[in-house]
C-alpha positions in Angstrom: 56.0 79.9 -138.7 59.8 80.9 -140.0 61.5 83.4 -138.0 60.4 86.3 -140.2 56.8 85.8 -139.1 57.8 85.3 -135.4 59.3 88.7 -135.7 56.3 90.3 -136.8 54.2 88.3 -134.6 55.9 89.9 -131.6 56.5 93.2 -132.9 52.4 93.2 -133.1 52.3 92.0 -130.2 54.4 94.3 -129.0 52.2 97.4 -130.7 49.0 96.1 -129.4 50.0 96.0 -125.7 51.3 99.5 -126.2 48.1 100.6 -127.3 45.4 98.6 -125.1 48.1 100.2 -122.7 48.1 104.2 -123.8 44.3 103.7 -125.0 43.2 102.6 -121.1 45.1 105.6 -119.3 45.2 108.1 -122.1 42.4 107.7 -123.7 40.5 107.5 -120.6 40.1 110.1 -118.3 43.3 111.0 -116.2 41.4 112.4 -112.8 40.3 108.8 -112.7 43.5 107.4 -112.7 45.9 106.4 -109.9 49.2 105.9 -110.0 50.5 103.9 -106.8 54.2 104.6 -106.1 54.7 101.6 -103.0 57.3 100.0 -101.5 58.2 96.6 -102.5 57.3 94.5 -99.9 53.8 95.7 -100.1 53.7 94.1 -104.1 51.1 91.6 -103.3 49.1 93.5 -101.0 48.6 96.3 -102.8 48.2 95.0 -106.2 45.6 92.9 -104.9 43.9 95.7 -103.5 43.7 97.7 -106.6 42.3 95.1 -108.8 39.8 95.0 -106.0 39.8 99.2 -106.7 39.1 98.6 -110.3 36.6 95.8 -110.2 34.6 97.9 -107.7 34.8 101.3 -110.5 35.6 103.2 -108.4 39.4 104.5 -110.7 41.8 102.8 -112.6 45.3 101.8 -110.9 48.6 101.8 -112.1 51.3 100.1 -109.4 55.0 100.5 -109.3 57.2 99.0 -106.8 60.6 99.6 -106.2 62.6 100.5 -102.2 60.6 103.4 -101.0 64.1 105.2 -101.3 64.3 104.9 -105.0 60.0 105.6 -105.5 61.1 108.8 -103.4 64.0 109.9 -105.6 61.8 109.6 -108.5 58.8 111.6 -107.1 60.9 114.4 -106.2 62.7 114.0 -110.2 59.1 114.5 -111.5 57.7 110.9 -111.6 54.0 111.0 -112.1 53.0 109.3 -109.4 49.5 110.1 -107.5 50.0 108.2 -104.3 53.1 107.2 -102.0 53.1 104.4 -100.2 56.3 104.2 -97.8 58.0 101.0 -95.7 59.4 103.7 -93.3 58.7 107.1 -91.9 61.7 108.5 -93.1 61.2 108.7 -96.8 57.8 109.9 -96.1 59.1 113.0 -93.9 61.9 113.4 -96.6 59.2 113.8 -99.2 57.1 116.2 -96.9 60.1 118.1 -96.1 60.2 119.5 -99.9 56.3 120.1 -99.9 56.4 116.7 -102.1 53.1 115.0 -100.3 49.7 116.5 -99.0 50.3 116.8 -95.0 46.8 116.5 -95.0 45.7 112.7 -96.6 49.1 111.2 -94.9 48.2 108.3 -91.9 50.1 105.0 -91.4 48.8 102.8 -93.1 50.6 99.3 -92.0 52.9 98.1 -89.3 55.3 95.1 -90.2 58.9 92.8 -88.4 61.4 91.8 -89.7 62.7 88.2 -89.3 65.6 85.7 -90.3 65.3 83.3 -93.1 66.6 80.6 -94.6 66.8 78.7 -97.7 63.9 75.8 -97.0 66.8 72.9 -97.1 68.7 74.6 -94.7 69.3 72.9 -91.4 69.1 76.0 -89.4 66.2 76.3 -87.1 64.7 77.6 -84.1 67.6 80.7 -83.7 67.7 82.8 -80.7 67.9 85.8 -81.8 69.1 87.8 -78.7 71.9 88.8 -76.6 73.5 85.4 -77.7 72.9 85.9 -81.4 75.9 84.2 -82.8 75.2 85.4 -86.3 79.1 85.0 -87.4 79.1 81.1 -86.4 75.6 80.5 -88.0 76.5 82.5 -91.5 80.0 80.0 -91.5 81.7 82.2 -94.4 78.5 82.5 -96.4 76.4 85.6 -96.8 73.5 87.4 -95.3 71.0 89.2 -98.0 69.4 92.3 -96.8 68.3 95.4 -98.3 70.9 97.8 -98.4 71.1 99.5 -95.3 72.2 102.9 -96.8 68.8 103.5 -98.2 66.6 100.5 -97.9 64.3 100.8 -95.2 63.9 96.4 -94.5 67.8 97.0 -94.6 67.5 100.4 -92.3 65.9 98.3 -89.8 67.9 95.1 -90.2 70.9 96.7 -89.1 69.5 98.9 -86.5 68.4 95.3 -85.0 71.6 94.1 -85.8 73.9 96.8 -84.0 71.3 97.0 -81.1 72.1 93.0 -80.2 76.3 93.9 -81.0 76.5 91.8 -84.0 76.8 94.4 -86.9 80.7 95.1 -87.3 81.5 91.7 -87.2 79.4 90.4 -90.1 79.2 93.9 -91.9 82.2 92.4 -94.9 79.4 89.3 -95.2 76.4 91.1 -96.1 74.9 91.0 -99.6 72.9 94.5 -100.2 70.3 94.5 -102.5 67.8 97.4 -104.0 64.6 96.3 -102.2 64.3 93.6 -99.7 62.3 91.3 -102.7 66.0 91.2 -104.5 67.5 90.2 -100.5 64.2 87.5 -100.7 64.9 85.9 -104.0 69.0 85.6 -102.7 67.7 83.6 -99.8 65.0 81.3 -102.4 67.7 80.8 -104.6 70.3 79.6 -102.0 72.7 81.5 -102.8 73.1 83.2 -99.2 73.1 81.6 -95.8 70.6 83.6 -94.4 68.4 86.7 -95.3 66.6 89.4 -93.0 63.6 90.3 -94.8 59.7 91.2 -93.3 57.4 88.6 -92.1 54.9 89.1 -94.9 57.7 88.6 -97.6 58.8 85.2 -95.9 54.7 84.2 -95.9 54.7 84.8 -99.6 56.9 82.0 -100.5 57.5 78.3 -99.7 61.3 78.3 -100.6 61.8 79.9 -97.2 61.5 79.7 -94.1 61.4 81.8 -91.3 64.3 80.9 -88.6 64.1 83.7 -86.0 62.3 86.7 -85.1 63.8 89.8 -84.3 63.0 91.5 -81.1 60.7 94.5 -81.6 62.6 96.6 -79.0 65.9 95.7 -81.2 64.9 98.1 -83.7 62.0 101.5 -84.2 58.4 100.4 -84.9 58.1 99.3 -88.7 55.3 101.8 -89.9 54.0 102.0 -93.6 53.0 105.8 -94.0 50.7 106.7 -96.7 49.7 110.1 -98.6 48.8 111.5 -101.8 51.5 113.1 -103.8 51.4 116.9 -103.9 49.3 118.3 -106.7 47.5 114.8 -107.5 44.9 115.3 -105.5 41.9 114.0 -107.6 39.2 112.2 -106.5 40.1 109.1 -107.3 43.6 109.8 -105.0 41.2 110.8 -102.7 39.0 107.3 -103.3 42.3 105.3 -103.0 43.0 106.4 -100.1 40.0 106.1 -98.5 39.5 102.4 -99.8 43.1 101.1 -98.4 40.9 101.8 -94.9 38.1 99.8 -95.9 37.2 96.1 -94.7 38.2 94.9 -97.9 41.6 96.0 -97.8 42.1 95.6 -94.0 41.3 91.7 -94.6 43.9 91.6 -97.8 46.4 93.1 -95.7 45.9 91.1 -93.1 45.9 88.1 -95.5 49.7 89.0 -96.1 50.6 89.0 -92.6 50.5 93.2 -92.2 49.0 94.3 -89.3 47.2 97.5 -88.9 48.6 100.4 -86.7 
């Protein structure tokens, strides 16, 4: 094949995927269609869960992941999204407070912590992470992924923790902010930070690392996942969505991931 053919091969390619694509929600009926705006941390859960949604016929999913912050920008710009799936109670109530979500199908959905992680080859282990938290010494001029704590909630909660056990300001010029605590994740796999704070279920997703300390659950709120359907998509497959992230089913794939339910 010269290089001519490749081209066309992909640019085919290319077409067909665009058409399986627009032919499957387009062509289909939209009502049956739901469009699942979630936090990234929640990627594995919740894509599980709607292939189980679509096996079962019940609608047909489409996922998109991103910081709740940035899903919550783009619902209140217009994005067509049917249901919101949050990593904090903020963005929720910021969505609710311009009549964005249906007061009436929002519940909380997950609860989560957040921990410390290192790359696997690091010889960190067993941290306390308390009163004596000696983050400064431990990060030894290297860097400390997080989501960015302006507008990330794993980030919102990271340094909540972090000021609550007095060690913010004085590692706050060694923090690496990311767009979603996956980006702070993959820092910390590819060893190019010291340390990372991301949730317990993203360090259970991946072997490259590990988990070195917990953070107290008084040192920050209660990490709650708030779900609702997006105002003006209230179909009845929104409706089903929602009513199958309750079910057994998705209860035991949650729990597979290490969420626990409120």
């Amino acid at each position: 094949m010269n290089w001519k053919q490749v081209v066309q091969f992909r640019g085919a390619t290319v077409v067909i995927a665009l058409i399986l694509f627009f032919g499957t929600v387009v062509g289909g009926n939209a009502s049956d269609t739901v469009t699942v705006f979630a936090a990234a941390s929640t990627t594995n859960a919740v894509t599980e869960i709607g292939n189980l949604f679509v096996e079962r016929k019940l609608g047909r999913f489409l996922p998109s992941f991103a910081a709740s912050s940035t899903l919550a920008k783009q619902i209140e710009n217009g994005a067509p999204a049917t249901v919101y799936v949050s990593a904090n109670k903020e963005w929720m109530d910021y969505l609710a407070a311009k009549d964005l979500i249906d007061p009436a199908s929002r519940y909380d959905l997950l609860s989560n912590r957040i921990v410390l992680v290192a790359p696997t080859e690091s010889l960190l282990n067993n941290v306390d992470v308390g009163r004596d938290f000696r983050l400064k010494e431990l990060l030894d001029g290297g860097y400390l992924a997080m989501g960015d704590p302006d507008h990330v909630p794993a980030g919102i909660y990271g340094k909540q923790a972090l000021q609550a056990l007095g060690v913010w300001d004085e590692i706050d010029d060694r923090v690496a902010r990311q767009k979603d605590v996956r980006s702070a994740l993959a820092l910390v796999e590819r060893g190019e930070v010291t340390l990372g704070v991301v949730y317990a279920t993203d360090a259970a997703i991946t072997k490259k690392v590990k988990v070195v300390g917990v953070f107290p659950e008084n040192s920050h709120p209660p990490i709650v996942y708030p779900v609702a359907i997006v105002m003006g998509s209230e179909t009845p497959a929104a409706v089903k969505f929602l009513e199958f992230l309750k079910s057994g089913n998705s209860r035991a794939v949650f729990e597979k991931y290490g969420f626990t339910i409120p």
